[in-house]
mmCIF entry with sequence, helices, sheets and N, C-alpha, C, O atoms, coordinates in Angstrom:
data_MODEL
# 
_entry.id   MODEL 
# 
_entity.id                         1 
_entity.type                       polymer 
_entity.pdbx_number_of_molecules   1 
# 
_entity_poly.entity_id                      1 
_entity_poly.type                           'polypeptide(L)' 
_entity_poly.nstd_linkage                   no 
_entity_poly.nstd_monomer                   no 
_entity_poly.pdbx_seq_one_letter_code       
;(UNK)(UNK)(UNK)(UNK)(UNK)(UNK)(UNK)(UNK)(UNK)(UNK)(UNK)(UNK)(UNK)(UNK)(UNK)(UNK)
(UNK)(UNK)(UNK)(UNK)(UNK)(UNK)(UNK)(UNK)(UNK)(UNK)(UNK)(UNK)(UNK)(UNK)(UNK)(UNK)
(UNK)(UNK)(UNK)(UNK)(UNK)(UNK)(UNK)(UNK)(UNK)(UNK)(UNK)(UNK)(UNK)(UNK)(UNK)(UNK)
(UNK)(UNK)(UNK)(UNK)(UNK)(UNK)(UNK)
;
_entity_poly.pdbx_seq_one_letter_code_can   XXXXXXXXXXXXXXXXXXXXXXXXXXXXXXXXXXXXXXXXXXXXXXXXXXXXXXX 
_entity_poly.pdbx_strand_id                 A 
# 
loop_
_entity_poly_seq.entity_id 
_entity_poly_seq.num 
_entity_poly_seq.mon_id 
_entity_poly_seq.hetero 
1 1  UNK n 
1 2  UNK n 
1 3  UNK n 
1 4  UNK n 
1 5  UNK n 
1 6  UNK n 
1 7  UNK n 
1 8  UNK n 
1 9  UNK n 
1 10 UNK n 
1 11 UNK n 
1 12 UNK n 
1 13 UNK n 
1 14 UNK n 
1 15 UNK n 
1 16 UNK n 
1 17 UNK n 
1 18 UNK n 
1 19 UNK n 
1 20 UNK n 
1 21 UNK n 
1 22 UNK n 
1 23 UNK n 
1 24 UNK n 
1 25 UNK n 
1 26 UNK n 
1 27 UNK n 
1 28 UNK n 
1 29 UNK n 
1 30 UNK n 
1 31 UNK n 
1 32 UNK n 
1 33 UNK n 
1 34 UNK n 
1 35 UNK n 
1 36 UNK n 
1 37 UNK n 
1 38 UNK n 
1 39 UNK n 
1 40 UNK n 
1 41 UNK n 
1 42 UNK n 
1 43 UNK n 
1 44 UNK n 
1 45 UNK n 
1 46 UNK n 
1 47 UNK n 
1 48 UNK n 
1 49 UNK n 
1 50 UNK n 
1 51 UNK n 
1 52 UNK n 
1 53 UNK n 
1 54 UNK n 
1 55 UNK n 
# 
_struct_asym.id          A 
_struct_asym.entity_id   1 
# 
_struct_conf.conf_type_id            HELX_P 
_struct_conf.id                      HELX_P1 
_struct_conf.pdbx_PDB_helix_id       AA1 
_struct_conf.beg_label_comp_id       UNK 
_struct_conf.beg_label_asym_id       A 
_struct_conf.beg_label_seq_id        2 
_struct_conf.pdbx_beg_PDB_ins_code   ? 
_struct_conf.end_label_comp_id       UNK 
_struct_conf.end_label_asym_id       A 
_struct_conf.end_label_seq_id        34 
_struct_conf.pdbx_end_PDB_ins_code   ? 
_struct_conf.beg_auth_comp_id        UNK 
_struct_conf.beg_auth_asym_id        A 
_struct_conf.beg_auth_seq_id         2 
_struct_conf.end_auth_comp_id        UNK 
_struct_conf.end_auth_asym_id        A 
_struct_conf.end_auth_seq_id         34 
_struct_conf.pdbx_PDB_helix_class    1 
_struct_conf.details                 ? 
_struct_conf.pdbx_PDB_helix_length   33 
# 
_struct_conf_type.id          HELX_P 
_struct_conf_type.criteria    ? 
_struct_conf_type.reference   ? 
# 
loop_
_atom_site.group_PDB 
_atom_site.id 
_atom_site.type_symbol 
_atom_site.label_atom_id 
_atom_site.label_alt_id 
_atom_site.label_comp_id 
_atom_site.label_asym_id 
_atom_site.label_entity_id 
_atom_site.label_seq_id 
_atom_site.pdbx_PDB_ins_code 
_atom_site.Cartn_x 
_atom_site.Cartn_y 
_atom_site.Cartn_z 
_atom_site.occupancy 
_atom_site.B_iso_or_equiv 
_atom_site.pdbx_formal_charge 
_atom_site.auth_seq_id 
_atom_site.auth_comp_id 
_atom_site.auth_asym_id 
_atom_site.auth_atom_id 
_atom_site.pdbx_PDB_model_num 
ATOM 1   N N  . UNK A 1 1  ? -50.881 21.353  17.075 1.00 0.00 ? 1  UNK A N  1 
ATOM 2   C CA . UNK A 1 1  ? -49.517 21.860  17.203 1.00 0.00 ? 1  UNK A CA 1 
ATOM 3   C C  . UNK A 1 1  ? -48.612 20.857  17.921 1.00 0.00 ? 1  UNK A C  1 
ATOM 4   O O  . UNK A 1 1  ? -47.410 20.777  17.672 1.00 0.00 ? 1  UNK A O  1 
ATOM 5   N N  . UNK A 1 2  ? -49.186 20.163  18.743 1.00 0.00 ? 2  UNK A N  1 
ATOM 6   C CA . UNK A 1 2  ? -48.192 19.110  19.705 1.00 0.00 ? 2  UNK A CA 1 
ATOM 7   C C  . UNK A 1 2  ? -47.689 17.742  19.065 1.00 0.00 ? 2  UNK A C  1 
ATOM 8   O O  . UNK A 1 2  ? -46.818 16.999  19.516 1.00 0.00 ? 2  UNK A O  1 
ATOM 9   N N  . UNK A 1 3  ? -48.582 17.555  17.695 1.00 0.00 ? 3  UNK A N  1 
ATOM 10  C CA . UNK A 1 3  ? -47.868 16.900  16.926 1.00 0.00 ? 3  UNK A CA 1 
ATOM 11  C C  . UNK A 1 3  ? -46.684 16.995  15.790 1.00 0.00 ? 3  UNK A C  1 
ATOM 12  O O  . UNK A 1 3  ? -46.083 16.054  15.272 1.00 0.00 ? 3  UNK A O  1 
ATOM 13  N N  . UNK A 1 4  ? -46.509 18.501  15.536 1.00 0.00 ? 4  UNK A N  1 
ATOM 14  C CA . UNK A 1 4  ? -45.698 19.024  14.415 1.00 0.00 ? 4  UNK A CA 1 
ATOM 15  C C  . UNK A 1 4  ? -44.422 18.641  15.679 1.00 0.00 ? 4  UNK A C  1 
ATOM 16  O O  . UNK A 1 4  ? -43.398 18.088  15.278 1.00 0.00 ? 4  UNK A O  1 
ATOM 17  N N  . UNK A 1 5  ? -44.569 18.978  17.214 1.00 0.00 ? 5  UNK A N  1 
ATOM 18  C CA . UNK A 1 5  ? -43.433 19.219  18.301 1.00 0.00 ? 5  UNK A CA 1 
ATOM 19  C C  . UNK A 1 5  ? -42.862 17.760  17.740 1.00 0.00 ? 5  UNK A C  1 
ATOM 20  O O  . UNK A 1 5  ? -41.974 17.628  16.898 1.00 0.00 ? 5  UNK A O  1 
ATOM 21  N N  . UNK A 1 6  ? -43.616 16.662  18.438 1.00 0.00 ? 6  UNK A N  1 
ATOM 22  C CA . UNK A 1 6  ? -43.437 15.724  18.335 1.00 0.00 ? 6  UNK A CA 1 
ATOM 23  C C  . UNK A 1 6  ? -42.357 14.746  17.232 1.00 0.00 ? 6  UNK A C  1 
ATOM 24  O O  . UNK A 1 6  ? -41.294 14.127  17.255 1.00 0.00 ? 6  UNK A O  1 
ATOM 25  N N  . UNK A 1 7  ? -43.718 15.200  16.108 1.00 0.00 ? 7  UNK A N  1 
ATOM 26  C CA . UNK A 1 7  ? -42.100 14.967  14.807 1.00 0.00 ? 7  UNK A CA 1 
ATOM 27  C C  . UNK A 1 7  ? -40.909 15.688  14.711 1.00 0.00 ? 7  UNK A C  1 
ATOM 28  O O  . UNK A 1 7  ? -39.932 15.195  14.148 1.00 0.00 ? 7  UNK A O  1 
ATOM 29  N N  . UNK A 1 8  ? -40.888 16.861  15.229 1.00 0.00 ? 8  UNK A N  1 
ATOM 30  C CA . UNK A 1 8  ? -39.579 17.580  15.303 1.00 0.00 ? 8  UNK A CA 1 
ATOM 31  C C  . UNK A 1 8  ? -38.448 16.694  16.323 1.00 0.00 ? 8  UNK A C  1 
ATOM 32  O O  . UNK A 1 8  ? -37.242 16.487  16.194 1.00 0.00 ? 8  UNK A O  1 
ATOM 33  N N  . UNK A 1 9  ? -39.225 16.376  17.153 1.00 0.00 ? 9  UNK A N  1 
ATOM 34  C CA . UNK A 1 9  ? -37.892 15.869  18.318 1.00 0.00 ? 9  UNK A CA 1 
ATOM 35  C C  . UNK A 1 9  ? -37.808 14.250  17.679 1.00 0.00 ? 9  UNK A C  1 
ATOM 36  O O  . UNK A 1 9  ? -36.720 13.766  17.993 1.00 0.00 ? 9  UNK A O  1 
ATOM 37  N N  . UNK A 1 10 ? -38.606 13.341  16.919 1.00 0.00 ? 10 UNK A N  1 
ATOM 38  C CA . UNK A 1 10 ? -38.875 12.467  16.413 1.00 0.00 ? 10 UNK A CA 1 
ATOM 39  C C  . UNK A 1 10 ? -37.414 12.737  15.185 1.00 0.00 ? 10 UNK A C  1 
ATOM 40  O O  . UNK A 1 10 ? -36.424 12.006  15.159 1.00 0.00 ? 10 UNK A O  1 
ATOM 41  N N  . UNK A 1 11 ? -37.561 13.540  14.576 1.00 0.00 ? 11 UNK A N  1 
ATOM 42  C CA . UNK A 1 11 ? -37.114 13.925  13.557 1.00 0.00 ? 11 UNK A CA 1 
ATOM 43  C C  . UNK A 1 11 ? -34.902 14.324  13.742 1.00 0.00 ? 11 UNK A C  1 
ATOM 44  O O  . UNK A 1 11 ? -33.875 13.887  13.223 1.00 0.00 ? 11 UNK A O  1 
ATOM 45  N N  . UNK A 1 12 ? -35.257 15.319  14.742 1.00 0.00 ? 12 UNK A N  1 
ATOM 46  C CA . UNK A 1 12 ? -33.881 15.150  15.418 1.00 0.00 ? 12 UNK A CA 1 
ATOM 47  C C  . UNK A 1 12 ? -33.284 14.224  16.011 1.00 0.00 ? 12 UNK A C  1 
ATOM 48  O O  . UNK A 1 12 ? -32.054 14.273  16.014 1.00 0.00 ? 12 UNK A O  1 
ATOM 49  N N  . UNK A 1 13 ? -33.954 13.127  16.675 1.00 0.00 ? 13 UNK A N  1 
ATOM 50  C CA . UNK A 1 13 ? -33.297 12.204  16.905 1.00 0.00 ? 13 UNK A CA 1 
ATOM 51  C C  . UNK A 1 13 ? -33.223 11.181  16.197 1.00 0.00 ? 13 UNK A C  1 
ATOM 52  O O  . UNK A 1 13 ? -33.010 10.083  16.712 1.00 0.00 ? 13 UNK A O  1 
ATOM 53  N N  . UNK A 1 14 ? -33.368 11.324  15.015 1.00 0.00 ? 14 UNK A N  1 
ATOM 54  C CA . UNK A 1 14 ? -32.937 10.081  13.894 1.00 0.00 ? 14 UNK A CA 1 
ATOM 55  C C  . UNK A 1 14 ? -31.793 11.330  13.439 1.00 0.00 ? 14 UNK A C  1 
ATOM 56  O O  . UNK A 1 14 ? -30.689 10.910  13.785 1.00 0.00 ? 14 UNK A O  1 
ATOM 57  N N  . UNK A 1 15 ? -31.700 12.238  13.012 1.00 0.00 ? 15 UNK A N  1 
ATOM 58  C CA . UNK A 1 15 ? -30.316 12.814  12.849 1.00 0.00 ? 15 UNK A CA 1 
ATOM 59  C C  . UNK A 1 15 ? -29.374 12.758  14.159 1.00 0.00 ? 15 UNK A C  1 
ATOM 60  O O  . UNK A 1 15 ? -28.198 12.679  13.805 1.00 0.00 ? 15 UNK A O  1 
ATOM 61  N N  . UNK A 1 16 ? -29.464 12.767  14.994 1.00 0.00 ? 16 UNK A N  1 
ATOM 62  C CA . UNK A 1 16 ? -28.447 12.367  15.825 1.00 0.00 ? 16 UNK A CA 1 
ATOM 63  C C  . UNK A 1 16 ? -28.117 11.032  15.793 1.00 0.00 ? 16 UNK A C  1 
ATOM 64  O O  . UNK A 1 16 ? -26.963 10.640  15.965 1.00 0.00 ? 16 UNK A O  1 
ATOM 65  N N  . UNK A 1 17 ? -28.904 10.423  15.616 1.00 0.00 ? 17 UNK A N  1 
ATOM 66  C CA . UNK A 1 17 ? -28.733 8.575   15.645 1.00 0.00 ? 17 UNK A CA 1 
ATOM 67  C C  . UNK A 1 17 ? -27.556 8.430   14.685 1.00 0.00 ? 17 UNK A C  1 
ATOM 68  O O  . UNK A 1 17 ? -26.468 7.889   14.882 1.00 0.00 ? 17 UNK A O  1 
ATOM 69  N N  . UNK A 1 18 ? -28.151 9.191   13.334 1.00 0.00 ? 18 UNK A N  1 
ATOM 70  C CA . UNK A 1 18 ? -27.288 9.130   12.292 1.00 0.00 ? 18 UNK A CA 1 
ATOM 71  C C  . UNK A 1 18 ? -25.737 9.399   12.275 1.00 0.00 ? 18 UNK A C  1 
ATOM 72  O O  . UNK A 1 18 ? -24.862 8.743   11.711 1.00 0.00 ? 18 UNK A O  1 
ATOM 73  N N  . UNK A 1 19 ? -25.599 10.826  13.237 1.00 0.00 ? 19 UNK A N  1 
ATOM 74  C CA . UNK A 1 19 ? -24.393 10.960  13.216 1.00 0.00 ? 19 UNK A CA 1 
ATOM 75  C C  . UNK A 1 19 ? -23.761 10.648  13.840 1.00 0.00 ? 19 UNK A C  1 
ATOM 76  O O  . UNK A 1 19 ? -22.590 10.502  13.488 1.00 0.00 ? 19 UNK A O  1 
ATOM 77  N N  . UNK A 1 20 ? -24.187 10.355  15.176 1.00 0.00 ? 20 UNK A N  1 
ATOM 78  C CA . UNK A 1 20 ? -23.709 8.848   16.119 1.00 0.00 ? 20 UNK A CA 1 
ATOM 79  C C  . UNK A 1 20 ? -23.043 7.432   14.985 1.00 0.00 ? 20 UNK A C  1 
ATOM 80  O O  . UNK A 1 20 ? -21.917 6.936   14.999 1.00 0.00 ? 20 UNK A O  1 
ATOM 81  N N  . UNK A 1 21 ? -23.835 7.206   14.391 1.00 0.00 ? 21 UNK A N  1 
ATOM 82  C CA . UNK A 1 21 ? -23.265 6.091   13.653 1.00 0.00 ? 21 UNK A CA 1 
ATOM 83  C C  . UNK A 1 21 ? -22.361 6.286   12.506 1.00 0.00 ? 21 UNK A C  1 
ATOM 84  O O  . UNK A 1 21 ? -21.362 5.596   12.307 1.00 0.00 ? 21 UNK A O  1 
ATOM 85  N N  . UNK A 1 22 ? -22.817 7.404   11.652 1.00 0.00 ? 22 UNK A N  1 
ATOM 86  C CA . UNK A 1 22 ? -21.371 7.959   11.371 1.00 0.00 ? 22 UNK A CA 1 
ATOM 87  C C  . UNK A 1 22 ? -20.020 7.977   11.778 1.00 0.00 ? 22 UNK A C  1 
ATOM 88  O O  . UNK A 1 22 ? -19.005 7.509   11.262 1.00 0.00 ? 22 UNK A O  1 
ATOM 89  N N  . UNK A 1 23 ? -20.232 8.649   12.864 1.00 0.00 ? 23 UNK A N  1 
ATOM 90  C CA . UNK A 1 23 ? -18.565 8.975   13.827 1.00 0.00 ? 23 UNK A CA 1 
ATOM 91  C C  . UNK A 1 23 ? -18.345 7.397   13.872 1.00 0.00 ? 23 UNK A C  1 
ATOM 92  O O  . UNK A 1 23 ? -17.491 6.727   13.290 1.00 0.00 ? 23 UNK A O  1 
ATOM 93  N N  . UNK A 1 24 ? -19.253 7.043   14.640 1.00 0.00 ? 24 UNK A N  1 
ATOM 94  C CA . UNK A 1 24 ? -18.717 5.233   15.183 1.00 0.00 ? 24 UNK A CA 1 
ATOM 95  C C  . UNK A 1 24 ? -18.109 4.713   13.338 1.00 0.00 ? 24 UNK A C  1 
ATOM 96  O O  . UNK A 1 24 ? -17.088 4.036   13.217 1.00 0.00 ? 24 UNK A O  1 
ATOM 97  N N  . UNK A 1 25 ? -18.701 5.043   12.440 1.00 0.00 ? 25 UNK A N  1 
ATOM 98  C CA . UNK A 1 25 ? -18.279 4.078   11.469 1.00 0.00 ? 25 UNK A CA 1 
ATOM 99  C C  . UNK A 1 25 ? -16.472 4.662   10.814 1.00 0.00 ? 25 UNK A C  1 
ATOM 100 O O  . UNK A 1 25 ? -15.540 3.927   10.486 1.00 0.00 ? 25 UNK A O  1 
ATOM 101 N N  . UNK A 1 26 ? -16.513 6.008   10.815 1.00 0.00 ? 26 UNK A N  1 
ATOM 102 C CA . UNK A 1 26 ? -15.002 6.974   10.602 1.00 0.00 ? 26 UNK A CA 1 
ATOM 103 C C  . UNK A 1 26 ? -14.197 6.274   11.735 1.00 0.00 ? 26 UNK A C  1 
ATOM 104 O O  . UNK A 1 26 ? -13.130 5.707   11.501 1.00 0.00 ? 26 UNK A O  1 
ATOM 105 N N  . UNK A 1 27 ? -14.814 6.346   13.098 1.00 0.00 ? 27 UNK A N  1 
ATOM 106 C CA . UNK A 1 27 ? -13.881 5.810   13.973 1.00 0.00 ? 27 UNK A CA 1 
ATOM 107 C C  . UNK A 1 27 ? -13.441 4.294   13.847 1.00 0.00 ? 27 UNK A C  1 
ATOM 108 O O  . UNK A 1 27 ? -12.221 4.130   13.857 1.00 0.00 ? 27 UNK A O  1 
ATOM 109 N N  . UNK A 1 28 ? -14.014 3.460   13.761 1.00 0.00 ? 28 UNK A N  1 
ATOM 110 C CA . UNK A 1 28 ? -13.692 2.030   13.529 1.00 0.00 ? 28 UNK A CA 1 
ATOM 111 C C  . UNK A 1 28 ? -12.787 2.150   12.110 1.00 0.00 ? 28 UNK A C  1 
ATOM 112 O O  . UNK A 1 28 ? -11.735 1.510   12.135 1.00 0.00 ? 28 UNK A O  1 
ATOM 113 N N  . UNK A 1 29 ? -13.118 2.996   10.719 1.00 0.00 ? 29 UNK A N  1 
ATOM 114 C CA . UNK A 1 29 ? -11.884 2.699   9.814  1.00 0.00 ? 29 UNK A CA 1 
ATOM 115 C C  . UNK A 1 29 ? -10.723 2.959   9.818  1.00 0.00 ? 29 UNK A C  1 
ATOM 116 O O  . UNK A 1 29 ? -9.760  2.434   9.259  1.00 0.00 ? 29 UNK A O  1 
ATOM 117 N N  . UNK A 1 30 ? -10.897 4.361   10.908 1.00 0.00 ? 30 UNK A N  1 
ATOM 118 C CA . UNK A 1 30 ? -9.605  5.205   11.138 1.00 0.00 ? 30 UNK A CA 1 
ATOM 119 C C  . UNK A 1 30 ? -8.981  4.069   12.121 1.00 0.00 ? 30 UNK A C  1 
ATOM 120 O O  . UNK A 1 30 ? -7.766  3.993   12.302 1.00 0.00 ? 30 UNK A O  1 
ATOM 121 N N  . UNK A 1 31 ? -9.779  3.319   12.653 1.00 0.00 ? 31 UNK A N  1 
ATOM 122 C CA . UNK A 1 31 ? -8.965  1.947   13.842 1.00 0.00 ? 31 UNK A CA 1 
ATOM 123 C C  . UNK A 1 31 ? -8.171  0.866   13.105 1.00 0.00 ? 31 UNK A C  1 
ATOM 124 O O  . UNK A 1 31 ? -7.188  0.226   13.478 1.00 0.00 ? 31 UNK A O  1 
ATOM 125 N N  . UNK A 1 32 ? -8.995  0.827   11.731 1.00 0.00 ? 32 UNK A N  1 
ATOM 126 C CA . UNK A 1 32 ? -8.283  -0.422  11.190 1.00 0.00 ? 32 UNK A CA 1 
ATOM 127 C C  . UNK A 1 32 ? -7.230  -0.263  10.090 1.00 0.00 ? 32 UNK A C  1 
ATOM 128 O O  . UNK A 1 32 ? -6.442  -1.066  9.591  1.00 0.00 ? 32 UNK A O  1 
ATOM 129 N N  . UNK A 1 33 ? -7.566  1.529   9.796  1.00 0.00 ? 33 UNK A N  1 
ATOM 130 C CA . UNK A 1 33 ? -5.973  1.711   8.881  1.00 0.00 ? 33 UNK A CA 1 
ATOM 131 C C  . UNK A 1 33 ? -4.758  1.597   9.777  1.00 0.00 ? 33 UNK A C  1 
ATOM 132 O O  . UNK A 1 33 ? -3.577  1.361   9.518  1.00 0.00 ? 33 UNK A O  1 
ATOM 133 N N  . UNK A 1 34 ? -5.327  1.806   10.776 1.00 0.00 ? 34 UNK A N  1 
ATOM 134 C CA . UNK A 1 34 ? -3.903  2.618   11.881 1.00 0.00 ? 34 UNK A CA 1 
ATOM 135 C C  . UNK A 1 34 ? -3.511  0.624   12.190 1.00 0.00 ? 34 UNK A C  1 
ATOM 136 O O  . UNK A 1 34 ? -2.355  0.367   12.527 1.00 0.00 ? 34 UNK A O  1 
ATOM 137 N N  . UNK A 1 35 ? -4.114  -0.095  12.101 1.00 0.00 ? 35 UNK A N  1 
ATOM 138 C CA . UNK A 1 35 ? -4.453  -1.295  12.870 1.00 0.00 ? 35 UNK A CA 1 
ATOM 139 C C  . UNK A 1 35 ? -2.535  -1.783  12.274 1.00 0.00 ? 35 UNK A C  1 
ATOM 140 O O  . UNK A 1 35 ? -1.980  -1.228  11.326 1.00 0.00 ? 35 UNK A O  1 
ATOM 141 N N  . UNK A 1 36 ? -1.829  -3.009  13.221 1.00 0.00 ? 36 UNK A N  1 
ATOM 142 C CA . UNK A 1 36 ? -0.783  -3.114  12.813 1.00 0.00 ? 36 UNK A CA 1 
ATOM 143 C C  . UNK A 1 36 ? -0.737  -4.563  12.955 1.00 0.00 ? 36 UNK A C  1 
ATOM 144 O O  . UNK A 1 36 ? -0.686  -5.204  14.005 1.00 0.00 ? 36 UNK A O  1 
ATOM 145 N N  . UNK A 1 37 ? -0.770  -5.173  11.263 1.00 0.00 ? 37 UNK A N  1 
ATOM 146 C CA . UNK A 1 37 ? -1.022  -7.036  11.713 1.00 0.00 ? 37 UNK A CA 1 
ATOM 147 C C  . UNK A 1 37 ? -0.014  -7.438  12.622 1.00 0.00 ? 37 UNK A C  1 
ATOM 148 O O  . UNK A 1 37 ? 0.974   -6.752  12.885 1.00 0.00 ? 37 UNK A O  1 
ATOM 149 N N  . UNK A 1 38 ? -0.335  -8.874  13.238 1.00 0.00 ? 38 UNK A N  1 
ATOM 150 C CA . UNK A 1 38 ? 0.603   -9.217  14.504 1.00 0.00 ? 38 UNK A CA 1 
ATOM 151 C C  . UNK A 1 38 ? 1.804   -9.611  13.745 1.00 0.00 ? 38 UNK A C  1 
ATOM 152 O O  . UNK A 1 38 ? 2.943   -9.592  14.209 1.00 0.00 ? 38 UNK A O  1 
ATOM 153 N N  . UNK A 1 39 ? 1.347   -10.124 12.043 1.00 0.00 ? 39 UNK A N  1 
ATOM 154 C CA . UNK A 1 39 ? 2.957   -10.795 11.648 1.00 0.00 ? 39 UNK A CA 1 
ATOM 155 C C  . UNK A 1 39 ? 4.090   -9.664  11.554 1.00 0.00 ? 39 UNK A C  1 
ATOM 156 O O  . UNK A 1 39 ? 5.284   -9.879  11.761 1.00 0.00 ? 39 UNK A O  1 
ATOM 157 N N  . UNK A 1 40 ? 3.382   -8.098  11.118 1.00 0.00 ? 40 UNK A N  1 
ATOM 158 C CA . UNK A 1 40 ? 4.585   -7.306  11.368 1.00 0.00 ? 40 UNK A CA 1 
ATOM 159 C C  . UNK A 1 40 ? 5.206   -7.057  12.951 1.00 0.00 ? 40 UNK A C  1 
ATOM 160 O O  . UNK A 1 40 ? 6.297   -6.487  12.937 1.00 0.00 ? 40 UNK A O  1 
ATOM 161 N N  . UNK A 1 41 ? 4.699   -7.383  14.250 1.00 0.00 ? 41 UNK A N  1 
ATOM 162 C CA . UNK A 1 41 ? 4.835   -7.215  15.538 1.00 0.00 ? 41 UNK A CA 1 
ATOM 163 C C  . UNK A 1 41 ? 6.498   -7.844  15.400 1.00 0.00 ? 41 UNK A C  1 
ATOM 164 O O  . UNK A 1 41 ? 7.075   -8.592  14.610 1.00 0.00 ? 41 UNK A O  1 
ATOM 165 N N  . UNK A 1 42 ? 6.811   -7.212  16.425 1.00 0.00 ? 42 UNK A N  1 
ATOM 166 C CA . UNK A 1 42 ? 7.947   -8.266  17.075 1.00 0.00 ? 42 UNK A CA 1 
ATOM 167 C C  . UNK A 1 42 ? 7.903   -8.392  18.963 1.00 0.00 ? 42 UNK A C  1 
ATOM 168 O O  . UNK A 1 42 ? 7.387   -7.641  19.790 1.00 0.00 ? 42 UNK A O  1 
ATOM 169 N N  . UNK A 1 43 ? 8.694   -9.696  19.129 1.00 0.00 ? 43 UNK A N  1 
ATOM 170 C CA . UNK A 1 43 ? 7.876   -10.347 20.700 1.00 0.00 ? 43 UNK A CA 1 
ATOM 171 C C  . UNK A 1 43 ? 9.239   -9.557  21.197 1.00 0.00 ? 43 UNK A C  1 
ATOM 172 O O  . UNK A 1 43 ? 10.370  -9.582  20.711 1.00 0.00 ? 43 UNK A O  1 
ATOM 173 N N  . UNK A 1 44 ? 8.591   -8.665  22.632 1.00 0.00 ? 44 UNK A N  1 
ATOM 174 C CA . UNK A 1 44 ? 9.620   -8.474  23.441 1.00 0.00 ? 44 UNK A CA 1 
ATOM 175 C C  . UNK A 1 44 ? 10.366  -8.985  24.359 1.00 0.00 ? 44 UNK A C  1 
ATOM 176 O O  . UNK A 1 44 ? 9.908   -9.738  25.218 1.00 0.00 ? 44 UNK A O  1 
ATOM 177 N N  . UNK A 1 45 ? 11.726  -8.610  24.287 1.00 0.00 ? 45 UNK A N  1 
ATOM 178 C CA . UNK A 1 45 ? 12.130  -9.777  24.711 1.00 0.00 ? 45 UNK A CA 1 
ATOM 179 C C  . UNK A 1 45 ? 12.625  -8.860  25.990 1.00 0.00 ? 45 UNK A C  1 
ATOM 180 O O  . UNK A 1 45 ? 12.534  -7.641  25.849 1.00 0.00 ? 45 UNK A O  1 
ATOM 181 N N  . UNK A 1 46 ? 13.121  -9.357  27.174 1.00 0.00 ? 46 UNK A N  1 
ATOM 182 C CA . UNK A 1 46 ? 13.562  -8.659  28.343 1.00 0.00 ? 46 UNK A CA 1 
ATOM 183 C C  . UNK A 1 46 ? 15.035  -8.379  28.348 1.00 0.00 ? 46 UNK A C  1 
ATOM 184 O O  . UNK A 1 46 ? 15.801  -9.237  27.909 1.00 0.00 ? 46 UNK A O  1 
ATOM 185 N N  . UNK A 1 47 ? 15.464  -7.290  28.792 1.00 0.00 ? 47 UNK A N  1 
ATOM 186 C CA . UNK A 1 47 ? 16.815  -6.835  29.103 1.00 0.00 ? 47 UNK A CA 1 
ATOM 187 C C  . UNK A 1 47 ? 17.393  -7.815  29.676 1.00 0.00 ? 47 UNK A C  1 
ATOM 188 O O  . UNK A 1 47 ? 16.700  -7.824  30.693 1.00 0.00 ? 47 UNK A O  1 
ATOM 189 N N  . UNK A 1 48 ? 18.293  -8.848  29.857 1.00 0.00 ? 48 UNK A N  1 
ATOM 190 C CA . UNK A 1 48 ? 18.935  -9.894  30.783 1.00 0.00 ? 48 UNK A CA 1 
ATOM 191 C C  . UNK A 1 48 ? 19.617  -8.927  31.770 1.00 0.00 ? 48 UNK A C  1 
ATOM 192 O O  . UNK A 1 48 ? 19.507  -9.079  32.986 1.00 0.00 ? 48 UNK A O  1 
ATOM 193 N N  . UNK A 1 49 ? 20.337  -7.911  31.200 1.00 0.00 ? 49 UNK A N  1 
ATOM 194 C CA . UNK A 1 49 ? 21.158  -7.177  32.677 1.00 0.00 ? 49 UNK A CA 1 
ATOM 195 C C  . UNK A 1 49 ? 20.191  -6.990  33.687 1.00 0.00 ? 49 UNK A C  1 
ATOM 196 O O  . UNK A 1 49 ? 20.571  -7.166  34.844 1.00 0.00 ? 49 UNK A O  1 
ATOM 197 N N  . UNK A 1 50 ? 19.027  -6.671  33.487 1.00 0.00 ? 50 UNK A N  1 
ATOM 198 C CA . UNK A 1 50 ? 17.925  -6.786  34.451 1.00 0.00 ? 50 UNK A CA 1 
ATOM 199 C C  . UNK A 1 50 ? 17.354  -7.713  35.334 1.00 0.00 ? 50 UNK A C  1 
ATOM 200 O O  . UNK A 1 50 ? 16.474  -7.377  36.126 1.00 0.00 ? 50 UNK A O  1 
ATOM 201 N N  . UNK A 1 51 ? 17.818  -8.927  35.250 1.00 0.00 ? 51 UNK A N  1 
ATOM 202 C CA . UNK A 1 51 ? 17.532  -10.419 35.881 1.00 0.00 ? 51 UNK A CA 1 
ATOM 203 C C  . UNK A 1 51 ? 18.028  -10.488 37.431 1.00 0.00 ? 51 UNK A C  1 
ATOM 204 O O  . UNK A 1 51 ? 19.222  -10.312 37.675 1.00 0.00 ? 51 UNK A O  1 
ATOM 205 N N  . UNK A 1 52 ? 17.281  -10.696 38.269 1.00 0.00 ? 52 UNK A N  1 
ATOM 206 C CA . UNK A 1 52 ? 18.184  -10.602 39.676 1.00 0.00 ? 52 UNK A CA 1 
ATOM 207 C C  . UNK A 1 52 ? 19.002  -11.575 40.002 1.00 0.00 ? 52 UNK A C  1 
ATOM 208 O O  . UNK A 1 52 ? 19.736  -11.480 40.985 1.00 0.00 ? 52 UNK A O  1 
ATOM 209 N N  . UNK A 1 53 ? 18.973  -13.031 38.928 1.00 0.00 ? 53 UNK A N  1 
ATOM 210 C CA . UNK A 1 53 ? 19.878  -14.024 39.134 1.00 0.00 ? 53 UNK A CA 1 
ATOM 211 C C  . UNK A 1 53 ? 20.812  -13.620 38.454 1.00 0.00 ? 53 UNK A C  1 
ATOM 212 O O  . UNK A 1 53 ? 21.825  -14.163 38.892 1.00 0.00 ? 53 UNK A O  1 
ATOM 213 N N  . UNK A 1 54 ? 21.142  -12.731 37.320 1.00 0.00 ? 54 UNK A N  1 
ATOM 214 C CA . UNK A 1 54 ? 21.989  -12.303 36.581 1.00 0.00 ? 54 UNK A CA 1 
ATOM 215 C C  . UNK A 1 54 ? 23.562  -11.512 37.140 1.00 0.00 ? 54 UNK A C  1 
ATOM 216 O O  . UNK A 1 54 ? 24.349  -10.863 36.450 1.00 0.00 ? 54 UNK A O  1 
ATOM 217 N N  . UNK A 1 55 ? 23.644  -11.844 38.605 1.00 0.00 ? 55 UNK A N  1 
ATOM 218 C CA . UNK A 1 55 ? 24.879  -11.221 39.499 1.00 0.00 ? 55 UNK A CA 1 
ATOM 219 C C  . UNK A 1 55 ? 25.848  -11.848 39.517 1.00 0.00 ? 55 UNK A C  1 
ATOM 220 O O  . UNK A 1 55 ? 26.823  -11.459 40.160 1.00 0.00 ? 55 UNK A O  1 
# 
């Protein structure tokens, strides 16, 4: 009997493994649709009224 246990918890933890790597793999595509190339970026530039030499 302590071997049927055995493969059972043997057995569940390759389905968890699995869906561990699942999620990780949904999560990384859902990262790279959302992902935004740098050539569409634009560089920020600073408020000048904000400058303390700017008085």
């Amino acid at each position: 009997m302590q071997r049927r246990d055995d493969e059972s918890v043997n057995r569940g933890e390759q389905v968890e493994r699995a869906e561990r790597e699942a999620a990780k793999q949904r999560l990384l595509e859902q990262a790279e649709a959302e992902r935004v190339p740098v050539e569409d970026t634009t560089r920020a530039v600073p408020d000048r009224r904000w400058r303390s030499d700017h008085r």
